[in-house]
C-alpha positions as CSV (number, residue, x, y, z in Angstrom):
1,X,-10.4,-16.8,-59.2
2,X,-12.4,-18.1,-61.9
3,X,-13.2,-17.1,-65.5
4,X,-16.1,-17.6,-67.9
5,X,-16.6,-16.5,-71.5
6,X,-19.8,-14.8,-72.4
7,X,-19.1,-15.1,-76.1
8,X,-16.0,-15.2,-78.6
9,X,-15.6,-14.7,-82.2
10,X,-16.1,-12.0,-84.8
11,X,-20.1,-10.9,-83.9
12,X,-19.0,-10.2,-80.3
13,X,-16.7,-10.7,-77.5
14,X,-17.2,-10.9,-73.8
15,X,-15.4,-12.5,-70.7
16,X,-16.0,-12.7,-67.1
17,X,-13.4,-12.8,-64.2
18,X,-14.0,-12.8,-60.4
19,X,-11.5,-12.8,-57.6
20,X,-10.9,-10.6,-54.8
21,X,-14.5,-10.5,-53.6
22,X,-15.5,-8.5,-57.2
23,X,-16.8,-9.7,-60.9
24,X,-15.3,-7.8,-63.9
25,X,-15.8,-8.0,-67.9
26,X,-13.6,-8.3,-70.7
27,X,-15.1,-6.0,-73.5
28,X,-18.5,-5.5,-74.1
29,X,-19.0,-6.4,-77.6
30,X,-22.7,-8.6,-77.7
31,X,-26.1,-6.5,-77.4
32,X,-26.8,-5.5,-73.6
33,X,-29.7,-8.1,-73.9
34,X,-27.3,-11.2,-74.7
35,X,-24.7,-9.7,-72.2
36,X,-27.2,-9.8,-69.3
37,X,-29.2,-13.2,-70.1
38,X,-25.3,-14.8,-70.2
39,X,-24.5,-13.6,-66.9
40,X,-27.2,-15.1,-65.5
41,X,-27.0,-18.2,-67.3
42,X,-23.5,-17.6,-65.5
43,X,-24.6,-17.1,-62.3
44,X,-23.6,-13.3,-62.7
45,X,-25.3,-10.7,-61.2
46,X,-24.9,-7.5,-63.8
47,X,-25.5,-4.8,-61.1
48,X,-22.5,-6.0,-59.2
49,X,-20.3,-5.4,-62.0
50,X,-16.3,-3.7,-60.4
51,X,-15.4,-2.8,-63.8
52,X,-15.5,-3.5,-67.1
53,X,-12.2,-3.1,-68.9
54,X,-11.5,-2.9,-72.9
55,X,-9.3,-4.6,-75.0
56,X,-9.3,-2.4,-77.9
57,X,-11.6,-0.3,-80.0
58,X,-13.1,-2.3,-82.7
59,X,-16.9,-2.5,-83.0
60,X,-16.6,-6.5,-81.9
61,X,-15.8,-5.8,-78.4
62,X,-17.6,-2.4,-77.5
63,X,-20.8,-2.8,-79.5
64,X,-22.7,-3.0,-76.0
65,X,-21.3,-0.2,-73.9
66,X,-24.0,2.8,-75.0
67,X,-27.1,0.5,-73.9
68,X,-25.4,-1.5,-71.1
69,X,-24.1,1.6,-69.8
70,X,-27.1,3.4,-69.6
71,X,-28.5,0.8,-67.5
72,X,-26.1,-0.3,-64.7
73,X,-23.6,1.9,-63.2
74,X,-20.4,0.1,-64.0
75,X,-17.1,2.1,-64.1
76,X,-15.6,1.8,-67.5
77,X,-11.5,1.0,-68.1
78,X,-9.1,1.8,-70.9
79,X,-6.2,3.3,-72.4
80,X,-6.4,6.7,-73.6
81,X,-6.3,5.5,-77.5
82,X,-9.0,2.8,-77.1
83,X,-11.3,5.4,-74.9
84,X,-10.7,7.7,-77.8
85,X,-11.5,5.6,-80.7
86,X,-14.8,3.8,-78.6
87,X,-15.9,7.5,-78.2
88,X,-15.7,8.6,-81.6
89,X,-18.5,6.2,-82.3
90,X,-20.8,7.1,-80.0
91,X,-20.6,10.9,-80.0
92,X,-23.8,12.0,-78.3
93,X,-22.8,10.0,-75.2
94,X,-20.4,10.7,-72.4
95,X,-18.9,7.6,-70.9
96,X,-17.5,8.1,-67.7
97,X,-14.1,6.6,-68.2
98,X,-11.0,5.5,-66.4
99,X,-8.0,5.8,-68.0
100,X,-5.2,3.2,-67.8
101,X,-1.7,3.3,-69.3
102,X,-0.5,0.9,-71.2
103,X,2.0,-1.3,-69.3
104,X,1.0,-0.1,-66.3
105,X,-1.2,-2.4,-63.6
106,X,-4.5,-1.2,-62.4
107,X,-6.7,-2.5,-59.3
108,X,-10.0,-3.8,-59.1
109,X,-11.3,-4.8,-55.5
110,X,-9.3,-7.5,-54.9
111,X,-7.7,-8.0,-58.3
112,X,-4.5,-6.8,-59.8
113,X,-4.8,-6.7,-63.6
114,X,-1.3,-5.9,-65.7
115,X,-2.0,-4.3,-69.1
116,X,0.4,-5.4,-71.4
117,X,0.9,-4.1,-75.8
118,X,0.0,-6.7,-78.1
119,X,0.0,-6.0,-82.3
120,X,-3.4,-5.5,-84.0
121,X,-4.5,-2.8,-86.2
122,X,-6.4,-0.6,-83.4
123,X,-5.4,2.5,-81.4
124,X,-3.7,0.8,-78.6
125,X,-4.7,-3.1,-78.5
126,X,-3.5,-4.4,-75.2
127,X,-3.9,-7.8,-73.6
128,X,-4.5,-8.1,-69.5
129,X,-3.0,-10.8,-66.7
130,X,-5.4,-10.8,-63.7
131,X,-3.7,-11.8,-60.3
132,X,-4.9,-12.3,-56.9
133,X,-2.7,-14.1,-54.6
134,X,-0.8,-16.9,-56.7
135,X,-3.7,-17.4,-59.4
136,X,-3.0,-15.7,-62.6
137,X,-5.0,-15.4,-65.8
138,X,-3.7,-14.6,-69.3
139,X,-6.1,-12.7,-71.6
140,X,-5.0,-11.9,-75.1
141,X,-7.7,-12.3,-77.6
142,X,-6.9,-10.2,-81.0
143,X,-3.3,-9.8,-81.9
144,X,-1.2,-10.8,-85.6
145,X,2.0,-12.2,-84.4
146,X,3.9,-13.2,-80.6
147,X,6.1,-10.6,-79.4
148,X,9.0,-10.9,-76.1
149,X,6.3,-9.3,-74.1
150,X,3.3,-11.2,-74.8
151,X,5.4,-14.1,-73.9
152,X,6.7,-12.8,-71.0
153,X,2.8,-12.1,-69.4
154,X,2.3,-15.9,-70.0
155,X,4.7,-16.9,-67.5
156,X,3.2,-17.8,-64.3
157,X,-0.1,-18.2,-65.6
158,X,-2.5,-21.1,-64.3
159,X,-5.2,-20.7,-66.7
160,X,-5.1,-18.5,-70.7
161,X,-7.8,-17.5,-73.4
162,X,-5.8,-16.8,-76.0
163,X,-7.1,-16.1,-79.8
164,X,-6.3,-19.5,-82.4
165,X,-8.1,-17.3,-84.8
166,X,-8.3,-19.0,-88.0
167,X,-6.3,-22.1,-89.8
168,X,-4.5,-20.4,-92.8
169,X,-4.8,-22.8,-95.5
170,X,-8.4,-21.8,-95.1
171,X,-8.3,-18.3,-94.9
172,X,-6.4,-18.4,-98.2
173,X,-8.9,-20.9,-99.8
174,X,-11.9,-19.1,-98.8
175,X,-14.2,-16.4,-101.0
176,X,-12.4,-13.4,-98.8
177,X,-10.5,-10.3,-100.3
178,X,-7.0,-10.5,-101.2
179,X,-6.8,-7.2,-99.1
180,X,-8.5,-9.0,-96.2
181,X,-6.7,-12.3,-96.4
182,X,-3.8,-9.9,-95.6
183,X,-5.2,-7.8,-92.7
184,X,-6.1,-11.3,-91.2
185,X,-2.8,-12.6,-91.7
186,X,-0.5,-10.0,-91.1
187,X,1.5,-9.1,-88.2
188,X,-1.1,-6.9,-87.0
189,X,-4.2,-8.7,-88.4
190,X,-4.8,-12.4,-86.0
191,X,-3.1,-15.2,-84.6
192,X,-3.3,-18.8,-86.8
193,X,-3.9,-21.8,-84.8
194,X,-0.4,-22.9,-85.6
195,X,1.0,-19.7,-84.3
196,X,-0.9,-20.2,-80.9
197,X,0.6,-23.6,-81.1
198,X,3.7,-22.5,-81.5
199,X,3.9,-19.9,-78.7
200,X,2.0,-22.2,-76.5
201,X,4.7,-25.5,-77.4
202,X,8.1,-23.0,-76.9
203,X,6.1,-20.8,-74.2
204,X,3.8,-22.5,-72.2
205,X,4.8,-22.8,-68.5
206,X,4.8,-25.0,-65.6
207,X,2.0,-24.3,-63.9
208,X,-0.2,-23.7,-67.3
209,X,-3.2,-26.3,-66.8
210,X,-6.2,-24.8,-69.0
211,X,-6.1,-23.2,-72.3
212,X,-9.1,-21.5,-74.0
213,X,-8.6,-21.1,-77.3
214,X,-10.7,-17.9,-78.6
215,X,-11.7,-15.2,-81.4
216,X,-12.3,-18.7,-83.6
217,X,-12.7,-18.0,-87.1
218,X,-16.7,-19.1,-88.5
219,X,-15.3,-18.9,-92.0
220,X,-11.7,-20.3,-91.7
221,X,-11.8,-22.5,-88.5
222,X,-13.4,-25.0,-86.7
223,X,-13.3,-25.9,-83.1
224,X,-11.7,-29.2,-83.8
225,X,-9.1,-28.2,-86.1
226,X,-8.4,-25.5,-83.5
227,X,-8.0,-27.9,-80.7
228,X,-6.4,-30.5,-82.9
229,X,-3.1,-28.3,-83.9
230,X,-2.8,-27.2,-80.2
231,X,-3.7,-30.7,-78.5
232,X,-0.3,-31.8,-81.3
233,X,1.6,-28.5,-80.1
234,X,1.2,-29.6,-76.3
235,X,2.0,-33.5,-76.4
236,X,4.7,-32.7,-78.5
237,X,6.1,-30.4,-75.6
238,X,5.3,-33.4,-73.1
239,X,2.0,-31.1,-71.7
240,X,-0.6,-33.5,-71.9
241,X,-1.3,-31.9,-68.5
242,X,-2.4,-29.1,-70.4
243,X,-6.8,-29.4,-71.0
244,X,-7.8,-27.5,-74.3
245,X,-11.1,-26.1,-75.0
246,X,-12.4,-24.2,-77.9
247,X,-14.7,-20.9,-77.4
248,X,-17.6,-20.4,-78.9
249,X,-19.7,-17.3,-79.9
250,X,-23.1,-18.6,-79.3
251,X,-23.0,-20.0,-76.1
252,X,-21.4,-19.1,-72.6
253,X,-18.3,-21.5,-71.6
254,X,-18.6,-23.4,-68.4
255,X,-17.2,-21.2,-65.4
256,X,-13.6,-22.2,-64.4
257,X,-12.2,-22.1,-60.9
258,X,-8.5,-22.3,-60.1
């Protein structure tokens, strides 16, 4: 299996993932121009697309699906809520979707994905874990807080992107709304670097060896200070085994095999 992020961050979100002889994405929120030149800079091939499954529907990681769809044929995942809300934006077009329930595992070619709840202030957010054989990959990219199940999709897990969205001393320094300091803090808003941390130092299993640290704040964050709390979080824990990397929204991460 191996995993490669097209993009991550507020302007747009995109992942790759191949395993089981097939090549699916994780949302589809940069323009269908970005999203092809990246998969080639990838080593990608668009047309060969299984899937492309959706985390949730907020602008950020669907903003691509009206164009992109219209020009490869690419079967389209979600739950029913995210479906609903993605459509609702694009009302003169007819997306061709498959419908997943929430908590419920699908398969893609070769791959088993389970869907799992996380909280964010969408429809139906979920997060995914992609199996095939005994590689797994932990996807959770928006969410406010760490519940028992996100937790519980961690274990087992060889590789995990996982959002360190913003550093709150300066989310509550910077020129934001009081309203929107809240929504980005709250339990439903998205996860501080030191709440990552946290779930990563108390959570993190055995056979965890790469973290990639995603949805990083422009305003209220910086790669470093991202990687910094987590690099603490994990030697504390005795995981210096553990590599860190911080996403980035302008250019395509380097293509992970495990």
């Amino acid at each position: 299996m191996d995993v490669c992020v097209l993009g991550s961050g507020s302007k747009g979100n995109c992942i790759a993932v191949s395993g089981g002889g097939t090549t699916v994405l994780v949302d589809l929120g940069l323009s269908t121009r970005q999203t092809v030149c990246r998969m080639r800079e990838a080593g990608i091939d668009p047309s060969a697309l299984g899937g492309i499954l959706f985390t949730h529907d907020h602008s950020d990681h669907y903003e691509g699906i009206e164009v992109f769809s219209r020009k490869f044929d690419v079967p389209l995942y979600a739950n029913e809520g995210t479906a609903d809300g993605i459509d609702r934006q694009f009302p003169a077009s007819r997306f061709a979707w498959t419908i997943f329930e929430t908590s419920r595992s699908l398969t893609i070619g070769g791959l088993t994905i389970d869907t799992f709840s996380v909280p964010h202030d969408a429809a139906d957010p979920v997060g995914f874990v992609f199996h095939e054989g005994d590689r797994h990959l932990f996807v959770a990219t928006d969410l406010g807080c760490v519940t028992t199940v996100v937790r519980s999709h961690l274990e087992a897990c060889q590789v995990a992107v996982l959002e360190s969205n913003h550093d709150y001393e300066m989310l509550m320094a910077s020129d934001r709304s009081y309203m929107l300091k809240q929504r980005i803090a709250g339990r439903s808003g998205h996860l501080s670097n030191d709440d990552a941390a946290e779930l990563i130092r108390c959570s993190a299993p055995d056979t965890l060896r790469r973290l990639l640290l995603a949805h990083l704040s422009e305003e209220c964050n910086t790669p470093q200070l991202a990687v910094s709390t987590m690099r603490r979080a994990l030697d504390a824990a005795g995981r210096e085994d553990v590599a860190v990397t911080a996403l980035s929204q302008n250019t395509v991460s380097e293509r992970i095999s495990f």
